[in-house]
N, C-alpha and C positions, 0 to 999 in steps of 0.2 A: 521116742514118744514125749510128747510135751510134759511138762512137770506143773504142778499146782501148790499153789503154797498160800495157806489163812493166814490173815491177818491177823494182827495184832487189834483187840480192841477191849478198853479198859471194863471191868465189871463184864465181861459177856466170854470173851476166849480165853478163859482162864486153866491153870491145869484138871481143872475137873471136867469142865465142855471140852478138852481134847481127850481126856480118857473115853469119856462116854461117846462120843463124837464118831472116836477111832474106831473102836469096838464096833459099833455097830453098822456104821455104812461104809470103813473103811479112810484109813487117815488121809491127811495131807501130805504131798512129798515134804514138806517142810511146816512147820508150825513157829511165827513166830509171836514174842509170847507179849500181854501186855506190860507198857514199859517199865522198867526199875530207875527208880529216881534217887540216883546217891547223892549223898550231901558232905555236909566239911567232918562230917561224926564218923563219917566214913565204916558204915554200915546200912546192914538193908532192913525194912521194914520185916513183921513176922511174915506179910504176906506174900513180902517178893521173895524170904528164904523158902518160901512154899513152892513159887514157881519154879525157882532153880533147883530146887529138890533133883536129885537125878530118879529118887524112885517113884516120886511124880510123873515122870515121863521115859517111862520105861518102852522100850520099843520106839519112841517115837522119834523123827528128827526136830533138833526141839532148839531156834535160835531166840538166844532173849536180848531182849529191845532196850537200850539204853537211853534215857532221855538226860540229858544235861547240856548246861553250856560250858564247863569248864572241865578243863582236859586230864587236870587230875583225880578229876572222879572218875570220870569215863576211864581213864586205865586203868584204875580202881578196884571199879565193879567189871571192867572185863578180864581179868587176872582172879579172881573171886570166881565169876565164869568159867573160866580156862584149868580152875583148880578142882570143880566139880566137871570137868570133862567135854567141856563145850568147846567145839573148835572155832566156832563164828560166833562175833555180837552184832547187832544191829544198833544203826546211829537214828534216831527219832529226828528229823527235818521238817514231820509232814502235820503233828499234830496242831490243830485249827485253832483249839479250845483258848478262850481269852483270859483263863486264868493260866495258861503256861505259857503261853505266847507276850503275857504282859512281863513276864518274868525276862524274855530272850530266848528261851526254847521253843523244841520243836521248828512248828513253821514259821515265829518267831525271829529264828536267826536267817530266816531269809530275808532279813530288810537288814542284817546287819553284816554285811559281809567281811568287815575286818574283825569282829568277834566270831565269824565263824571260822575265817582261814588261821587264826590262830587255834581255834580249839584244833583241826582236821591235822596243820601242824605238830600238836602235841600228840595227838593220838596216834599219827603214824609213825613218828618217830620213835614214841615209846613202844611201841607193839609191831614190831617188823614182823615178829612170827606169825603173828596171829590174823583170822577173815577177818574183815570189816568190811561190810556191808551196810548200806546204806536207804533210807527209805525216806523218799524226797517228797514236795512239791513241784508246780513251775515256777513258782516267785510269789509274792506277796501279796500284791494287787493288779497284777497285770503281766501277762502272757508275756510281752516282749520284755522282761525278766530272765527268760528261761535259756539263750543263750550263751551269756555273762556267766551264770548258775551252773550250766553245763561246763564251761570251758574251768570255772573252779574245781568245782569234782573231779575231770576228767584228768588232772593235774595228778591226784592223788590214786595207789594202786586198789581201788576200791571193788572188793570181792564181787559186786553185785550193786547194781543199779539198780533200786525197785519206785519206778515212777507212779504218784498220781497225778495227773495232766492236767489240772486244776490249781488256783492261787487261792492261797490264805483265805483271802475275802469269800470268796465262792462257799467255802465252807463245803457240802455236799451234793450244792442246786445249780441247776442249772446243765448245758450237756461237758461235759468231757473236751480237752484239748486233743482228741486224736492228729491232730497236725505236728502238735509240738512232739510229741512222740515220735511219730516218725522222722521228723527233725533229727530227731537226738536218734536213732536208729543209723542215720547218716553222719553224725556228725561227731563222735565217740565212739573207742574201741573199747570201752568200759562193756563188761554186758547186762544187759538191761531183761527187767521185768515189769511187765504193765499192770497195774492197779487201778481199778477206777468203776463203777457203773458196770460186775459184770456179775448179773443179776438173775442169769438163766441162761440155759444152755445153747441158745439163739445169741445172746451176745458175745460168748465165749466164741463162736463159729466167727462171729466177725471183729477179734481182735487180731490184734499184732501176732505174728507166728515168735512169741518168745515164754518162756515162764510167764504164768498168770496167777496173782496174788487175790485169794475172794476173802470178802470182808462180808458187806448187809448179807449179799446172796445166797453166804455158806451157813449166816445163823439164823436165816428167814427159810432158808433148807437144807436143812443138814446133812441131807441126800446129794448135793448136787454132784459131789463129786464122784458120787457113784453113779449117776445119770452119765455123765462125762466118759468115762470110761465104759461105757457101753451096757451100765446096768439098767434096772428098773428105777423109776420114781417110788419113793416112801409113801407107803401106806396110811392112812388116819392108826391103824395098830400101830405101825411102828414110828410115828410119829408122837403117839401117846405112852409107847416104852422108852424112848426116848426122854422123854417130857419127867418120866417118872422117876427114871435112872439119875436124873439131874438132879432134881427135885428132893430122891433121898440123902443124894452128899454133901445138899447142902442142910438139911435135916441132922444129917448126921454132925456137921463142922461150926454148924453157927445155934449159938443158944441164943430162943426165944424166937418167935412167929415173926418179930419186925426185920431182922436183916434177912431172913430165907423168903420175905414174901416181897422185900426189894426186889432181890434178885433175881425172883418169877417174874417179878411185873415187867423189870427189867427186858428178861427174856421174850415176853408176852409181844414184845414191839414190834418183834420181827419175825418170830413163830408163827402172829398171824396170818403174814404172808404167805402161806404154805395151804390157808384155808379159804373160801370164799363166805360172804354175808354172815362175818363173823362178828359185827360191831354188837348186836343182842347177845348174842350167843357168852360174846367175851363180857359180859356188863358184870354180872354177879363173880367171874375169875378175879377180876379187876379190881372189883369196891370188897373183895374178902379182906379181912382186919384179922382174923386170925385162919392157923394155917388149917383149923376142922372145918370153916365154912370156905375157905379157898377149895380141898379136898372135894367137897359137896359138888361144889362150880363144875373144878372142872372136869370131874366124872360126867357130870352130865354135859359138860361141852364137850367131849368125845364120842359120847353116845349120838351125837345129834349133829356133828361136823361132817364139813364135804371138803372133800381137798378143792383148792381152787383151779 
């Protein structure tokens, strides 16, 4: 049976959206978690020792994403990893965002290929025992990038190939390189996992027959992998127990109405997808400033929602 694995995505799939997530419609074979960015201090942030937490992700399969360009952080924090119980880390290749990318991360190191094969260098050398896994682009600005990129990786014993078939510039518009994919399907005994635009269970039908990584799709429905697997679509109720479950932990974690109603609004971006003619509906969730007139909102945008 095919296996499914969430993405990594900053501020949205964090260990609280996998507990609640899992609970209720049933987890991912694999969660990987947003990135942890070590630096020369050679420590993690409180938030990423949250993510690594083991009792944070109890039950779940749970690989955490490593972003850096230099190879002795990344042993670093995957030894840090490996110490709390984690057998695989994940290498960040793919991240778009131009404040990491100005740095030489992420998707970044794809335009610099002799600081990447040095970092891949150190890190497999230093961690023979341990997965490494990786989560790529095709190249930077241009498709005919991607088999130079391949024949690099393919070099190294890399746990897991997890493609999005898209370059840097693309950012998230535009359609999907399914060509380049299947390229590399041929051209690489690495094995591979496809990520990109799969956004409903119609597109999942027509990807690649290999592990499939959802990102927009999984937090725009949180159901889908229980669609997938041959359940039912989520209800407006369970969409709104959902909503609430989230909603208290982070009530419970974060003092004061402005970071927990980030993190709604946040949420709100791709939740909505899940509902039809929700831009009225969602006005008053949206413009709430504190979290008793958000409550208001969105009681009553449950009350009055249709799934799309």
């Amino acid at each position: 049976m095919r296996e499914y694995y969430a993405a990594p995505m900053e501020g949205l799939t964090g260990w609280r959206w996998r507990q609640v997530q899992s609970a209720l419609f049933g987890g991912a074979d694999r969660y990987y978690t947003p990135f942890l960015s070590p630096n020369a201090n050679f420590e993690f942030q409180t938030k990423e020792l949250q993510e690594i937490d083991p009792a944070h992700n109890q039950g779940l399969f749970v690989v955490p994403q490593i972003l850096t360009n230099r190879a002795e952080y990344f042993v670093w924090a995957a030894r840090e990893c490996q110490r709390r119980g984690y057998g695989e880390v994940n290498l960040n290749l793919g991240c778009p965002s131009g404040t990491v990318t100005g740095k030489n991360k992420g998707a970044g190191l794809l335009r610099e290929k002799d600081i990447l094969r040095r970092l891949l260098d150190g890190i497999f050398d230093a961690l023979p025992g341990m997965k490494i896994s990786v989560k790529t682009r095709i190249g930077w600005d241009d498709p005919a990038q991607w088999p130079a990129l391949l024949e690099l990786l393919s070099a190294y014993p890399v746990a897991l190939l997890i493609v999005h078939p898209r370059v840097r510039t693309e950012f998230y518009k535009g359609a999907v390189h399914r060509d380049a994919f299947t390229w590399a399907q041929a051209n690489t005994r690495l094995p591979l996992c496809y990520n990109g635009d799969l956004l409903t269970p119609a597109d999942t039908a027509a990807a690649p027959d290999v592990p499939l990584m959802f990102g927009r799709g999984l937090v725009s429905d949180p159901a889908l992998l229980r669609r997938l697997r041959g359940g039912e679509r989520a209800t407006v109720r369970e969409l709104e127990e959902f909503h609430d479950a989230l909603y208290a932990t982070y009530r419970r974690d974060y003092s004061g109405d402005v970071p927990v109603l980030h993190r709604m609004r946040e949420l709100w971006n791709y939740l909505a997808g899940s509902f039809r003619d929700t831009e009225q509906l969602l006005r008053a969730v949206r413009k709430a400033r504190t979290c008793a007139a958000y409550d208001q909102a969105v009681r009553q945008f449950f009350a009055r929602a249709e799934l799309a």
